[in-house]
Short mmCIF file of the C-alpha atoms (twelve columns), coordinates in Angstrom:
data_MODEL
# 
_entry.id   MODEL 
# 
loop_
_atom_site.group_PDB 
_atom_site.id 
_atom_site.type_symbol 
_atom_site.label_atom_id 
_atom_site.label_alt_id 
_atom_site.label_comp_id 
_atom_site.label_asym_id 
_atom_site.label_seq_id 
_atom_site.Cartn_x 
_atom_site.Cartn_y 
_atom_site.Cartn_z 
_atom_site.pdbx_PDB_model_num 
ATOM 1   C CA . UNK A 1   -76.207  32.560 46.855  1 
ATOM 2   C CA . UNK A 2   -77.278  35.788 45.150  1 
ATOM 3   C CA . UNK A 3   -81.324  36.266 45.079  1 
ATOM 4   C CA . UNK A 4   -82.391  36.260 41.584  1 
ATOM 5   C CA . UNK A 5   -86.046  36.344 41.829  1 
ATOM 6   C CA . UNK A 6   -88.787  38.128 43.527  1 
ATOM 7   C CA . UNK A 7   -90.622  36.411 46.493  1 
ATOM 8   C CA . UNK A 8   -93.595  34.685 46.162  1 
ATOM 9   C CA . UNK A 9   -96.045  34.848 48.701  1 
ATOM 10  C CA . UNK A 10  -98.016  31.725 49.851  1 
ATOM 11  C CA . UNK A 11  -101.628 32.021 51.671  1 
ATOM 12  C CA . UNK A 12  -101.300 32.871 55.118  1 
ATOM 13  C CA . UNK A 13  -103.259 29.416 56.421  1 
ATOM 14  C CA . UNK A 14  -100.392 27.604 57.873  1 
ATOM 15  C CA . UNK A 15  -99.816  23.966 56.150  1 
ATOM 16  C CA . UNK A 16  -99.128  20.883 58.195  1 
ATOM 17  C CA . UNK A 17  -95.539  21.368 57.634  1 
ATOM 18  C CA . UNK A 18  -95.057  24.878 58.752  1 
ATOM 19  C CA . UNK A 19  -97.212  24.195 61.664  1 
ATOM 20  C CA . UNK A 20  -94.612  20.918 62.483  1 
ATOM 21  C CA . UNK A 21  -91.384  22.921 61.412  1 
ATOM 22  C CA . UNK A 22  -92.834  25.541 64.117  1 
ATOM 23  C CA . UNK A 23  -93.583  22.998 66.731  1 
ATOM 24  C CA . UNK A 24  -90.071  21.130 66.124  1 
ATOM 25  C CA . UNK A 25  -88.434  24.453 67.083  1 
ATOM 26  C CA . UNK A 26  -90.263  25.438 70.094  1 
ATOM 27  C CA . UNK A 27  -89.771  21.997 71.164  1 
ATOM 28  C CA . UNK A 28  -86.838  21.937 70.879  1 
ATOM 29  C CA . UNK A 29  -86.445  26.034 72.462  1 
ATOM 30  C CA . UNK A 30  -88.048  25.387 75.573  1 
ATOM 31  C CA . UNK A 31  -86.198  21.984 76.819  1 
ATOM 32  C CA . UNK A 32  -82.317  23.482 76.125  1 
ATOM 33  C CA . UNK A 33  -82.749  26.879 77.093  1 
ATOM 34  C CA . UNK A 34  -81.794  26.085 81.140  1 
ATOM 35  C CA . UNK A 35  -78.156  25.321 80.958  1 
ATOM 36  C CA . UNK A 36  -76.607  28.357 78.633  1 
ATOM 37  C CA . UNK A 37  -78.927  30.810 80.829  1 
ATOM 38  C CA . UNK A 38  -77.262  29.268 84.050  1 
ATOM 39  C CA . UNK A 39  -73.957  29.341 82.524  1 
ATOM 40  C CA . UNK A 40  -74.529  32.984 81.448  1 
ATOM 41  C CA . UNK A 41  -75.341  34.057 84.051  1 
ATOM 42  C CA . UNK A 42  -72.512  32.033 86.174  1 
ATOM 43  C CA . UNK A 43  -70.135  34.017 83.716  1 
ATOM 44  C CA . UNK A 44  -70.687  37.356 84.913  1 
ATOM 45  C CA . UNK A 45  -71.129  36.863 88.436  1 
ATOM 46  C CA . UNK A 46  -67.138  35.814 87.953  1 
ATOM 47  C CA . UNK A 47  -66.600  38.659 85.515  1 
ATOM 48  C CA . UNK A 48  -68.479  40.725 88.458  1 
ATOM 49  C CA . UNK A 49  -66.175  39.472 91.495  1 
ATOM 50  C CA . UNK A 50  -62.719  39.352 89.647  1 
ATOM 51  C CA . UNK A 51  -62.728  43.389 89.829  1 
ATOM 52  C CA . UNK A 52  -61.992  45.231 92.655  1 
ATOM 53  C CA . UNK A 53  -64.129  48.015 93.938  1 
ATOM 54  C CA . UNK A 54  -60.574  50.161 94.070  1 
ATOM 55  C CA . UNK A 55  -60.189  49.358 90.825  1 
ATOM 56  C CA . UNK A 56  -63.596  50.698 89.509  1 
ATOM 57  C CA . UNK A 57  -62.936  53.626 91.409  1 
ATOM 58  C CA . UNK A 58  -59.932  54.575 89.853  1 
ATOM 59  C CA . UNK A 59  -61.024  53.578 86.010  1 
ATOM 60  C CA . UNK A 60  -64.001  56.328 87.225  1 
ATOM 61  C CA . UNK A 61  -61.576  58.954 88.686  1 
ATOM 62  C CA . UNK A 62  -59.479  58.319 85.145  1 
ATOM 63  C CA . UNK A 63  -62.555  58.053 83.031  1 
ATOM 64  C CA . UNK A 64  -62.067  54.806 81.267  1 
ATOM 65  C CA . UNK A 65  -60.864  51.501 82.031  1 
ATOM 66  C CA . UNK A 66  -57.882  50.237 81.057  1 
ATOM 67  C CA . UNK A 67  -57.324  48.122 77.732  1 
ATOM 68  C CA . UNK A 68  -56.531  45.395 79.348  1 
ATOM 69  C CA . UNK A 69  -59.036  44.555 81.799  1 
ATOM 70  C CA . UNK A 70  -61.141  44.691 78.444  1 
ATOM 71  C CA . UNK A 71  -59.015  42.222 77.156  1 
ATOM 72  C CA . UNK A 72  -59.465  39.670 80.092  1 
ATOM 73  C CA . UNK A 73  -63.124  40.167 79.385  1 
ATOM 74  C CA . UNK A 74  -62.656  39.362 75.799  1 
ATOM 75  C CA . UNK A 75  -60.868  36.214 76.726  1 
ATOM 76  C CA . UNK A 76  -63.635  35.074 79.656  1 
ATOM 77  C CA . UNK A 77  -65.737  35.036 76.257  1 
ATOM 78  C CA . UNK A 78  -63.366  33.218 74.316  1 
ATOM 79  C CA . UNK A 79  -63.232  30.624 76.970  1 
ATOM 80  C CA . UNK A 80  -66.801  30.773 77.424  1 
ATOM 81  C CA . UNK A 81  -67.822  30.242 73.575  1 
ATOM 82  C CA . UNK A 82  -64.948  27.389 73.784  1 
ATOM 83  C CA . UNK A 83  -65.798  25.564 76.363  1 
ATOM 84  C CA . UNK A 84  -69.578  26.010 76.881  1 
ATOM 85  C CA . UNK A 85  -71.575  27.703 73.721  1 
ATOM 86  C CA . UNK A 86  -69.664  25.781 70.901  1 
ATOM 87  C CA . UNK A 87  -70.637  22.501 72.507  1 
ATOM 88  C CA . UNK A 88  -74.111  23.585 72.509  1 
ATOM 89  C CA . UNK A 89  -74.281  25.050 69.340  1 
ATOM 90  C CA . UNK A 90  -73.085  21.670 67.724  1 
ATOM 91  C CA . UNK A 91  -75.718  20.031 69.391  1 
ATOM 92  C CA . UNK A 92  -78.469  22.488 68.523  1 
ATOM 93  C CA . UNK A 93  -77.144  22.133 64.611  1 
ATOM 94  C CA . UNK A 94  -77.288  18.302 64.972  1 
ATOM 95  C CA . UNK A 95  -80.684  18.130 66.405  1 
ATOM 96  C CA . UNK A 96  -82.491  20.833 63.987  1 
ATOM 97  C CA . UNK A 97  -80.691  18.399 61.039  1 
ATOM 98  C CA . UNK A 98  -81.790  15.082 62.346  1 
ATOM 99  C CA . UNK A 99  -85.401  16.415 63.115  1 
ATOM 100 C CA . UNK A 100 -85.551  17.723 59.444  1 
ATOM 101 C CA . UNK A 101 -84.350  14.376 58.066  1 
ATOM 102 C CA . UNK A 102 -86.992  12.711 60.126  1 
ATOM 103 C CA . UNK A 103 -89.425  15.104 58.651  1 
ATOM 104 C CA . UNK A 104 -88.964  14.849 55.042  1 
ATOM 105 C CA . UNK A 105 -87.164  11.922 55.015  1 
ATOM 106 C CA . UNK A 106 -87.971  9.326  57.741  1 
ATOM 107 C CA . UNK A 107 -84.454  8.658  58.315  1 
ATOM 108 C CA . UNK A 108 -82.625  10.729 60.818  1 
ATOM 109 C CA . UNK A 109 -79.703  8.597  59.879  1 
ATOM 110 C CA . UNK A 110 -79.020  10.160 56.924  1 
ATOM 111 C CA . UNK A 111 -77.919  13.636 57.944  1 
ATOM 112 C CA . UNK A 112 -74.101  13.719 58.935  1 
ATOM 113 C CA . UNK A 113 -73.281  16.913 60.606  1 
ATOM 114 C CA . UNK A 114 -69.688  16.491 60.251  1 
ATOM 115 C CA . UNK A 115 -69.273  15.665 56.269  1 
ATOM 116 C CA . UNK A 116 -70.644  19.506 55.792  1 
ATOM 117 C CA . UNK A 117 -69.742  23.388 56.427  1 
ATOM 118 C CA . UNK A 118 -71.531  23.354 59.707  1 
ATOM 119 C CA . UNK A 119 -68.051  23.202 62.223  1 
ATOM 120 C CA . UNK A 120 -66.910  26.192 59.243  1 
ATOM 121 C CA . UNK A 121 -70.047  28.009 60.162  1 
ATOM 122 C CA . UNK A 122 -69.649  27.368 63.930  1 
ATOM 123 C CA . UNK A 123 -66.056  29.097 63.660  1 
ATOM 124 C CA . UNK A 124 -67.367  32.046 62.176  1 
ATOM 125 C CA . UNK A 125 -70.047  32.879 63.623  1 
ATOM 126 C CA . UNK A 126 -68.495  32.030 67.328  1 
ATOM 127 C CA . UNK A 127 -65.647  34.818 66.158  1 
ATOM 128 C CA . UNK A 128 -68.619  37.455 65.404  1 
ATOM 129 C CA . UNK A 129 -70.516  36.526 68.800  1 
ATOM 130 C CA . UNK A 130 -67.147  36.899 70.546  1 
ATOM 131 C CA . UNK A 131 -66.963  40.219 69.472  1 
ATOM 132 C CA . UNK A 132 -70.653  41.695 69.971  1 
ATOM 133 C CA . UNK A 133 -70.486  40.013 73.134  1 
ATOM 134 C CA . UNK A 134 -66.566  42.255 73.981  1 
ATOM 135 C CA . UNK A 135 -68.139  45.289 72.787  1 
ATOM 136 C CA . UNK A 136 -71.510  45.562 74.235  1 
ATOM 137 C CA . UNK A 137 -69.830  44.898 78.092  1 
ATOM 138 C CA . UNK A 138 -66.679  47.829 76.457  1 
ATOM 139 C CA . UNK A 139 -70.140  50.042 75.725  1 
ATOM 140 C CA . UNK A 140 -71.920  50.005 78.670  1 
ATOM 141 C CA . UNK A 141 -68.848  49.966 81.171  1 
ATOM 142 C CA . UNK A 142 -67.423  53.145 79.301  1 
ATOM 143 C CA . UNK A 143 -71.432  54.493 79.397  1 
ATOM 144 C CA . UNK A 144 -71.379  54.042 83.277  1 
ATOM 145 C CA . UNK A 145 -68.215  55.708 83.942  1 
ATOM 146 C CA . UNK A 146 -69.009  58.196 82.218  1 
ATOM 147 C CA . UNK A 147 -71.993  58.680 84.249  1 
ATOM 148 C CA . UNK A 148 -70.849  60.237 87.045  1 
ATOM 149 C CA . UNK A 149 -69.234  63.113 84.988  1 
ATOM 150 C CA . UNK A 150 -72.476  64.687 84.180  1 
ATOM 151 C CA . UNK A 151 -72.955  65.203 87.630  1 
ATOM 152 C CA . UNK A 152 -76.072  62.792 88.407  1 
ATOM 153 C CA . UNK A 153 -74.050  60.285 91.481  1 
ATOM 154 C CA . UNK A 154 -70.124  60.383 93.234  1 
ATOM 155 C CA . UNK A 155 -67.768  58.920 92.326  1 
ATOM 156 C CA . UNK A 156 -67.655  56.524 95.312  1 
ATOM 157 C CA . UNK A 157 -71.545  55.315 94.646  1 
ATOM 158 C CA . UNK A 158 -70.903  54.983 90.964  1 
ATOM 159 C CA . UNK A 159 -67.929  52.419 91.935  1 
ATOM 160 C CA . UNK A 160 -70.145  50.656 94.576  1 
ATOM 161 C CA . UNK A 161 -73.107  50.095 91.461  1 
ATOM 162 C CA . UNK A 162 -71.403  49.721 88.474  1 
ATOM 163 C CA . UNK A 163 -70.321  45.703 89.484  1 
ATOM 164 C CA . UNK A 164 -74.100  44.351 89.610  1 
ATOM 165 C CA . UNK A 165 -74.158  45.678 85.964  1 
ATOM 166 C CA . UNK A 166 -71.106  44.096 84.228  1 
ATOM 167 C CA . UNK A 167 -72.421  41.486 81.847  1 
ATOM 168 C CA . UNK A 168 -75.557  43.826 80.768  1 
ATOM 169 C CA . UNK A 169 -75.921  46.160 77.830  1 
ATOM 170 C CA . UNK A 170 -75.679  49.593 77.421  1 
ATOM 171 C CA . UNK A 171 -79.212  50.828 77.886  1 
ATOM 172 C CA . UNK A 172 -79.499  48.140 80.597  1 
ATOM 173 C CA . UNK A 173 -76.556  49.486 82.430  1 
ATOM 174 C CA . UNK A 174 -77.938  52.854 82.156  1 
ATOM 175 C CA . UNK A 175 -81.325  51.726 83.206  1 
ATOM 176 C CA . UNK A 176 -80.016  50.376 86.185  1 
ATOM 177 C CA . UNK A 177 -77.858  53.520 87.331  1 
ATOM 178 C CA . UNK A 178 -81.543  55.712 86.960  1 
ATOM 179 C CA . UNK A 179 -83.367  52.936 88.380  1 
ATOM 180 C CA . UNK A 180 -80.972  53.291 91.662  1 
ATOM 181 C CA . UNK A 181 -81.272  56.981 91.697  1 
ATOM 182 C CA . UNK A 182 -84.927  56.650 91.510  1 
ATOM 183 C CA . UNK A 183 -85.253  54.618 94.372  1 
ATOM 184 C CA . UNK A 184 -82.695  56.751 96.597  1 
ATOM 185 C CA . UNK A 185 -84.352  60.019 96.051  1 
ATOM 186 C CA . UNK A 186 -87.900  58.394 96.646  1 
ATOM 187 C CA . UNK A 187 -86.625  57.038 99.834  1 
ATOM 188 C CA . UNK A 188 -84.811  60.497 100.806 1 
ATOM 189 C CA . UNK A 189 -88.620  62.279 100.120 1 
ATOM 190 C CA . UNK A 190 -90.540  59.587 102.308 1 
ATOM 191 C CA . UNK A 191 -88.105  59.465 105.001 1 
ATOM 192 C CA . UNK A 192 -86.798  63.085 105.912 1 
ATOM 193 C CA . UNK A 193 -85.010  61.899 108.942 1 
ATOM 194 C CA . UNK A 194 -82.938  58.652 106.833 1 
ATOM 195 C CA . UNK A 195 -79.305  59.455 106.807 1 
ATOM 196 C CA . UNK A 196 -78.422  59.500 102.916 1 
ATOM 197 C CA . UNK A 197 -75.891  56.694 103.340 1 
ATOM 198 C CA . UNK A 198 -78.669  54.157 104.709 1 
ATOM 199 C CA . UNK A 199 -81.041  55.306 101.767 1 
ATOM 200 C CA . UNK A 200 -78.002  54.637 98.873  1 
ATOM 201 C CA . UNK A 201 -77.331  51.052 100.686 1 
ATOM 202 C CA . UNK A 202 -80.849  50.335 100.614 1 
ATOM 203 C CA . UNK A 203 -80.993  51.292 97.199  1 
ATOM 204 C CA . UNK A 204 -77.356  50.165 96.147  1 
ATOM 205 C CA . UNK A 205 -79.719  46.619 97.209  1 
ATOM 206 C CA . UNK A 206 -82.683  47.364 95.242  1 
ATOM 207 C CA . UNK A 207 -80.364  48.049 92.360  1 
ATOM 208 C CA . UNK A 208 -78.708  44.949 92.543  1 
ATOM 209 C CA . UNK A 209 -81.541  42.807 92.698  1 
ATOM 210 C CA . UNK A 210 -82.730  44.637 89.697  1 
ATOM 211 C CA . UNK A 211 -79.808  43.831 87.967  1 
ATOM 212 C CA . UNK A 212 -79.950  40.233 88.741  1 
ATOM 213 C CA . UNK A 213 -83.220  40.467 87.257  1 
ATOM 214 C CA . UNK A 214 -81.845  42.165 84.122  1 
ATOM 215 C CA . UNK A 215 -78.600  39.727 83.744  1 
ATOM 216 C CA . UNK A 216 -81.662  36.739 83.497  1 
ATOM 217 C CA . UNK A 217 -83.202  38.882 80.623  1 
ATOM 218 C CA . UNK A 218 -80.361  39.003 78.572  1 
ATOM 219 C CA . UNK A 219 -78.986  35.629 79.283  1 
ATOM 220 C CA . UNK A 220 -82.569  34.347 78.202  1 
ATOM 221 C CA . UNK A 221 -82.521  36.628 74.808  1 
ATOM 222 C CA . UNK A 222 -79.222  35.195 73.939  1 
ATOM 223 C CA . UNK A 223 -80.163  31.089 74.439  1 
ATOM 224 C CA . UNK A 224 -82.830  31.537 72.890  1 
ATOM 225 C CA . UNK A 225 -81.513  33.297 69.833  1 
ATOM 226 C CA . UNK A 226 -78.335  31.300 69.732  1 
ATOM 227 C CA . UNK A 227 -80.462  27.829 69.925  1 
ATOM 228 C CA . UNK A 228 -82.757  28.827 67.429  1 
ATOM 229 C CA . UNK A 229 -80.039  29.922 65.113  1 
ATOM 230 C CA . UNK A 230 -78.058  27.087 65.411  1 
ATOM 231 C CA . UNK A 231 -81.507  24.787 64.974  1 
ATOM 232 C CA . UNK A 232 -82.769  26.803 61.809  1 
ATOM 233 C CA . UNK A 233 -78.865  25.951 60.372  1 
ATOM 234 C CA . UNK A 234 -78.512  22.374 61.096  1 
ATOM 235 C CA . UNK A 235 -81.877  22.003 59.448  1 
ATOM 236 C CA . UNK A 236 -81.154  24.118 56.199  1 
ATOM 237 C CA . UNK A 237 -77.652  22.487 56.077  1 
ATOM 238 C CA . UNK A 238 -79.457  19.210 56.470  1 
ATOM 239 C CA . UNK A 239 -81.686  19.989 53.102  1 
ATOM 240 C CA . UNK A 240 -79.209  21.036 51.354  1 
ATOM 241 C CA . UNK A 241 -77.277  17.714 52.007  1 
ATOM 242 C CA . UNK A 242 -79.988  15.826 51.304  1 
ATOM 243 C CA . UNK A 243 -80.701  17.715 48.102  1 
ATOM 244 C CA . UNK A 244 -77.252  17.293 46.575  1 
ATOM 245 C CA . UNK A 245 -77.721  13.663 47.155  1 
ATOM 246 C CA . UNK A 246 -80.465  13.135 44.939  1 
ATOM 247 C CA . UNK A 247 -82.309  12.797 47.917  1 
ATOM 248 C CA . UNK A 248 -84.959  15.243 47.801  1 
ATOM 249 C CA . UNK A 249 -85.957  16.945 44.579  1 
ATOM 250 C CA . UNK A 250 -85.490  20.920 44.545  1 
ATOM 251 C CA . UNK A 251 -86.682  22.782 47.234  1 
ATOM 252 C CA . UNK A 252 -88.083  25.591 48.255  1 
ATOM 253 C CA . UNK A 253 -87.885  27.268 51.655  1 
ATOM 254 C CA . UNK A 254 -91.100  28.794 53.396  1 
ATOM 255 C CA . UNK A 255 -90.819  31.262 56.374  1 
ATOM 256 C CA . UNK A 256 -93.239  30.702 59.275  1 
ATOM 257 C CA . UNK A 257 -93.959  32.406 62.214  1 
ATOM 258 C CA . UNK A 258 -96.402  31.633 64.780  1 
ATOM 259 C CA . UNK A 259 -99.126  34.297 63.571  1 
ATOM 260 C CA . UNK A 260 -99.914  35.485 67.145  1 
ATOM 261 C CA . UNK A 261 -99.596  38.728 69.191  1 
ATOM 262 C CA . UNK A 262 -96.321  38.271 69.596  1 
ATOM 263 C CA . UNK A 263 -95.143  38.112 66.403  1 
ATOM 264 C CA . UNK A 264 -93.254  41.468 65.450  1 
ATOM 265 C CA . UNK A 265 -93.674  43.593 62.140  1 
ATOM 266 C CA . UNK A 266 -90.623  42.182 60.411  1 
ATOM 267 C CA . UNK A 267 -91.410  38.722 61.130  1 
ATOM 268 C CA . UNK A 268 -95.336  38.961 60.722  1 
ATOM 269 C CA . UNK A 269 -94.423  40.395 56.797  1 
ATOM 270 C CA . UNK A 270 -92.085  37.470 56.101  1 
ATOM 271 C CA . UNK A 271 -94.869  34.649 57.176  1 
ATOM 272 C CA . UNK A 272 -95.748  32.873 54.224  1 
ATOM 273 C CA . UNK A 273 -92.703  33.709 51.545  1 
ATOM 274 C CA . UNK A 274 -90.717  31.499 50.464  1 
ATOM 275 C CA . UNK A 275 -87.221  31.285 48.461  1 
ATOM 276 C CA . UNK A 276 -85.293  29.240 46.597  1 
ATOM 277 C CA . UNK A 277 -82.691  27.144 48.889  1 
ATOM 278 C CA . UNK A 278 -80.137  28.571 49.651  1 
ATOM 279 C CA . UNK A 279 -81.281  32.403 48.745  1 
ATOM 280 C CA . UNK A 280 -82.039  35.238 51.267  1 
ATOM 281 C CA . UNK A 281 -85.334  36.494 52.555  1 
ATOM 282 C CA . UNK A 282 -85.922  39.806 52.277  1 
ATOM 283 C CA . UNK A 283 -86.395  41.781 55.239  1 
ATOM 284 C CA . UNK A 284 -85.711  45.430 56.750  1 
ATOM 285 C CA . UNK A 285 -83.453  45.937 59.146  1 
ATOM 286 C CA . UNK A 286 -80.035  44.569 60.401  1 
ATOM 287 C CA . UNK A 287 -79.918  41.330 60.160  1 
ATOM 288 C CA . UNK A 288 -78.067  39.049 63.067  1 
ATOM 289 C CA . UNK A 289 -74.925  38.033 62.701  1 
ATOM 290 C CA . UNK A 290 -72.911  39.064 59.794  1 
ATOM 291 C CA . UNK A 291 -75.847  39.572 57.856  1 
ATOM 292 C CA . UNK A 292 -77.167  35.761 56.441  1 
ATOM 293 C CA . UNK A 293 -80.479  35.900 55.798  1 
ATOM 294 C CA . UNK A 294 -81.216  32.720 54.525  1 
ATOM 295 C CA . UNK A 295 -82.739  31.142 58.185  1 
ATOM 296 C CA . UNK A 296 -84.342  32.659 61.386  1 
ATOM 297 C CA . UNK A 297 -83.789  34.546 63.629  1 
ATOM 298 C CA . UNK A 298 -84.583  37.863 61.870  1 
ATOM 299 C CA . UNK A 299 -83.956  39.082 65.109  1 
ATOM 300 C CA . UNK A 300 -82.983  38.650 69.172  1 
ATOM 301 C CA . UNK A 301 -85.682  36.111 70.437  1 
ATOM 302 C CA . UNK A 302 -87.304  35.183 66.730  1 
ATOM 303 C CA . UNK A 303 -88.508  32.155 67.495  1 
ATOM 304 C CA . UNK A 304 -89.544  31.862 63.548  1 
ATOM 305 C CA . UNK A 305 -89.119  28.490 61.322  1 
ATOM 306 C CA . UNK A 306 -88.350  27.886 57.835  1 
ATOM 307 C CA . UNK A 307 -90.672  24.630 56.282  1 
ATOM 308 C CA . UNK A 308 -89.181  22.913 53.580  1 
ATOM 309 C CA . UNK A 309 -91.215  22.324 50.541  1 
ATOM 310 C CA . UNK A 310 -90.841  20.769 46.896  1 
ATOM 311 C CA . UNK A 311 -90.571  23.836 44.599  1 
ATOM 312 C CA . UNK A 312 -92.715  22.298 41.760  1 
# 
């Protein structure tokens, strides 16, 4: 729905129900974040060992991989969304609707997931992960190989790094390739007699424990964005349900953050406004996901809520 009006700002004393909305989330956050980190993570350690080291060698040596070991990436994600995130996401959308309907109206019985758009929302929006997910590991591969041609490593340690990384971003990947040359010339400089290929093992091994750490980062970011997302819509699809029923009279929709320090500028400006249900919050910057901006997350890791309130 288009936004009409401009927003109105509420006093920045949270109310009871922001302060619930917020707890319901974070609840909710930090007891289903375990299982799509390990299965992340499990994802790219196969992604990792299904390509050979001769075959890294040679995408280097050409200077880009081939199409269609791209492609078999692109369909570990389709699998993975499939089989693993979609389940999760339906979950997440059926919890965040049945804790709202609890809420506001102290039946969680009355919110039914599967008479709305929600399995029309999951579709989409697994389509658009699917492909951020493809080009991010296209981007940083192609950023790695590419590597070696300004000179910094060999061909041969490029190939023998670049498979800890697959699964990361771009600047991750990157990161990783300085934080390896880093440790190799430190350990060349404190060590004048180590042979060079016992100092690039030893830091090949650093590297890759760095990376592990790195892979646990991202695969964090991303539960915790995709739950919250998935939450924040089962709830709004939940009130509008309920609203269309005659259930609830009409609402309005309050942003709330958790008003600490680590509450980013975007998020820290929206804390307080609320819309009209079912219109956008205004906010700079890209928003996630094919732009919506009618729930959190503003961004990766917003852990924001929206609280539901009677607009008169």
């Amino acid at each position: 729905m288009k936004h009409t009006h401009k927003h109105k700002r509420l006093a920045k004393t949270k109310t009871r129900n922001q302060r619930n909305a917020l707890h319901r989330l974070n609840s909710f956050l930090n007891a289903n974040q375990r299982k799509p980190v390990r299965l992340l993570i499990s994802m790219w350690k196969d992604q990792q060992q299904a390509i050979t080291y001769k075959q890294l060698r040679e995408a280097i040596l050409l200077g880009y991989m081939t199409e269609e070991e791209f492609t078999n990436w692109q369909d570990d994600y389709v699998a993975f969304f499939n089989t693993h995130l979609k389940p999760i996401l339906d979950s997440a959308t059926f919890k965040g609707g049945k804790d709202i309907a609890a809420a506001l109206l102290q039946n969680p019985d009355l919110y039914m997931p599967m008479t709305t758009g929600i399995d029309n929302w999951i579709t989409v929006h697994g389509a658009e992960w699917i492909t951020q997910m493809s080009d991010e590991a296209k981007e940083a591969v192609s950023s790695m190989i590419h590597y070696t041609a300004k000179g910094h490593m060999t061909v041969d340690e490029l190939a023998r790094i670049i498979r800890p990384t697959i699964g990361l971003t771009e600047p991750q990947a990157l990161a990783n390739a300085h934080y390896y040359e880093k440790v190799k010339a430190k350990l060349m400089e404190d060590n004048p007699t180590m042979k060079e290929t016992t100092a690039a093992k030893r830091a090949r091994e650093a590297a890759a424990r760095y990376a592990g750490r790195q892979h646990r980062e991202r695969a964090q970011m991303i539960a915790e964005t995709e739950l919250a997302y998935a939450y924040n819509k089962g709830a709004d699809d939940a009130i509008h349900q309920a609203q269309d029923a005659g259930l609830l009279p009409r609402m309005k929709a309050v942003w709330s953050t958790a008003d600490d320090e680590g509450v980013c500028g975007i998020c820290g400006a929206l804390d307080g406004v609320a819309v009209d249900l079912g219109d956008s919050f205004e906010y700079q910057g890209k928003s996630l996901y094919g732009g919506q901006k009618q729930t959190p997350p503003a961004h990766p890791r917003c852990r924001c809520a929206i609280c539901y309130e009677e607009a008169e």
